[in-house]
C-alpha positions in Angstrom: 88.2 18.5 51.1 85.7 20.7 53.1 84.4 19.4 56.6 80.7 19.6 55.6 81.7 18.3 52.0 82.2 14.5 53.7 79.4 15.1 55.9 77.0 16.1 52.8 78.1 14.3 49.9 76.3 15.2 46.8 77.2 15.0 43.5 76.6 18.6 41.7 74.2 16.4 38.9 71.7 14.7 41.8 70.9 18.3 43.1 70.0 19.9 40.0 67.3 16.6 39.7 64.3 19.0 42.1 64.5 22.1 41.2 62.7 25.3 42.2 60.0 24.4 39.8 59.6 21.2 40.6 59.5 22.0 44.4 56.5 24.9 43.5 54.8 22.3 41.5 54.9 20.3 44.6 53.3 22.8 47.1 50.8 24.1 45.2 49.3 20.7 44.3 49.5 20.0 48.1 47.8 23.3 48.4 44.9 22.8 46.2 44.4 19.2 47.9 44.1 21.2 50.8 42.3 23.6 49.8 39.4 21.0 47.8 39.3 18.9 51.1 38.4 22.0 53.4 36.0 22.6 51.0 34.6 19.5 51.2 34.3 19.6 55.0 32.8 23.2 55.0 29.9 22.0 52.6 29.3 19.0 54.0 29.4 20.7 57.5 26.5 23.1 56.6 23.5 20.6 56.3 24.6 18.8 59.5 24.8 21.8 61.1 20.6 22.2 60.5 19.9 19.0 62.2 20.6 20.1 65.8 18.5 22.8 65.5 15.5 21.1 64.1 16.1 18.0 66.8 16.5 20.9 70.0 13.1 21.6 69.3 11.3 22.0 72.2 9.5 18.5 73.0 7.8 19.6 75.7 7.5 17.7 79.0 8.1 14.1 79.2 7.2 11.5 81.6 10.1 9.0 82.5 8.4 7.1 85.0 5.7 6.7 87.9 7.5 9.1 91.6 7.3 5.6 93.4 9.7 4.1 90.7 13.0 5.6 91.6 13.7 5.0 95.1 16.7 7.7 97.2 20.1 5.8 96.3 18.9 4.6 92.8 18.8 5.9 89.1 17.1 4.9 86.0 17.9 5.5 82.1 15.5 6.8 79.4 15.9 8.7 76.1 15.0 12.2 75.8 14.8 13.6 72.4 15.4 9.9 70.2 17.1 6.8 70.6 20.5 8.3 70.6 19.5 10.9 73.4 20.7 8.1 76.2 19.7 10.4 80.0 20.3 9.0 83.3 17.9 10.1 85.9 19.2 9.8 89.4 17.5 10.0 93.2 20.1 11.2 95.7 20.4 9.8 99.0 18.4 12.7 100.5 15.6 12.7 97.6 16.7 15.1 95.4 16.1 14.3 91.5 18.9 15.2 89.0 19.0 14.2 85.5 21.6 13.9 82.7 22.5 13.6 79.1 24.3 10.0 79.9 27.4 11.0 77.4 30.9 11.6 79.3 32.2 14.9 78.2 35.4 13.6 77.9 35.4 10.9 74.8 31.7 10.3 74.8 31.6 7.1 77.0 28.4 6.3 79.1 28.1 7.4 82.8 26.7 5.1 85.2 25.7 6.0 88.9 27.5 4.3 91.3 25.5 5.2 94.3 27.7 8.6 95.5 28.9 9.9 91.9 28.4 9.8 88.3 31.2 7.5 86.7 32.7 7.2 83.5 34.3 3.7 83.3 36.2 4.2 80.4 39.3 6.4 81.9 38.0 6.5 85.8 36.3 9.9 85.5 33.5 11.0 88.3 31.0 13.8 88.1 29.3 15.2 91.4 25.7 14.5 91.2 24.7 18.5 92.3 25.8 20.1 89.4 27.5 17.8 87.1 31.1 18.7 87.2 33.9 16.7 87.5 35.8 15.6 90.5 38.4 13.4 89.2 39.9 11.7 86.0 40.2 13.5 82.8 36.6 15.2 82.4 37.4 18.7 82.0 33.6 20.0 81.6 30.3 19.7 83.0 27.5 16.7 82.0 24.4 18.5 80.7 21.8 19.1 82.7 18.1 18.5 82.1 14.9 19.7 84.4 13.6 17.5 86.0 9.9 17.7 88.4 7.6 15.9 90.3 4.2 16.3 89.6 1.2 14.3 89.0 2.0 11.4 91.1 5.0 11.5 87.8 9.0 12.0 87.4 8.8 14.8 83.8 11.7 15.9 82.0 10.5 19.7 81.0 13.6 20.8 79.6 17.0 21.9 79.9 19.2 23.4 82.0 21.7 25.8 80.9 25.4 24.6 81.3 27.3 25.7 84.5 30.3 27.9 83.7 32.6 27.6 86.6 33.3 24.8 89.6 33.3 27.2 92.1 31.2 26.6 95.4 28.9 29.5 96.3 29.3 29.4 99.9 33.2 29.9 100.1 34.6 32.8 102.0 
């Protein structure tokens, strides 16, 4: 007897039992589940798709808070466009005002300030405050950015800022 006969032992009636047929039948079932299922998706992607658009509406400006409120150092948390639209608005040290959409770009986990950095808790990720870009953990992409200024004895939100492409520090030689 054959070497690969003992290591493949099959009767000459058990192979016959799936045949080509069968085995076609097989894939193009799997295919059409397939095939209904990213149909599904697609259609049910289009109307969520609207939403965002209707929701980025421009709002226009918004008061978070009175300038006296947020002291250098410190941050405070409001919603921008709805509920779900958790910001974090942030005083540096040296009185600069940045705000941002609150939702860690990595799995979606809320930053908090920690007095130097924005910081993801979940997996140990920090953002630097100038820019929003990440300076450690597994945050690959920026926070969005929203404009803020003072004016009217007021902290506003007027919009926001387009997202910042690359990491790179202007002043390097």
């Amino acid at each position: 007897m054959p070497h690969w006969k003992k290591a493949f032992p099959l009767d000459l009636a058990e192979e016959a039992h799936f045949g080509r047929r069968e085995f076609v039948r097989f894939l193009a079932v799997v295919s059409a589940g397939f095939t209904a299922g990213i149909g599904y998706l697609a259609i049910r992607k289009r109307p969520l798709e609207g939403a965002p658009d209707q929701a980025h509406k421009n709002l226009g400006p918004l008061r978070i808070c009175e300038t006296g409120d947020v002291s250098p150092g410190n941050s405070r948390l409001f919603t921008y466009r709805d509920e779900q639209d958790r910001c974090i608005l942030v005083r540096t040290t040296n009185g600069d005002l940045r705000a941002y959409r609150q939702t860690c770009t990595h799995l979606g986990c809320s930053v908090r300030w920690d007095g130097r950095r924005l910081e993801c808790p979940c997996h140990q990720g920090f953002f630097e405050i100038e820019r929003g870009f990440p300076v450690q953990g597994p945050p690959t992409r920026p926070l969005s950015a929203l404009r803020v200024e003072e004016k009217a004895g007021g902290i506003w939100i007027t919009g926001e800022l387009p997202k910042p492409t690359v990491a790179v520090e202007e002043n390097q030689s």
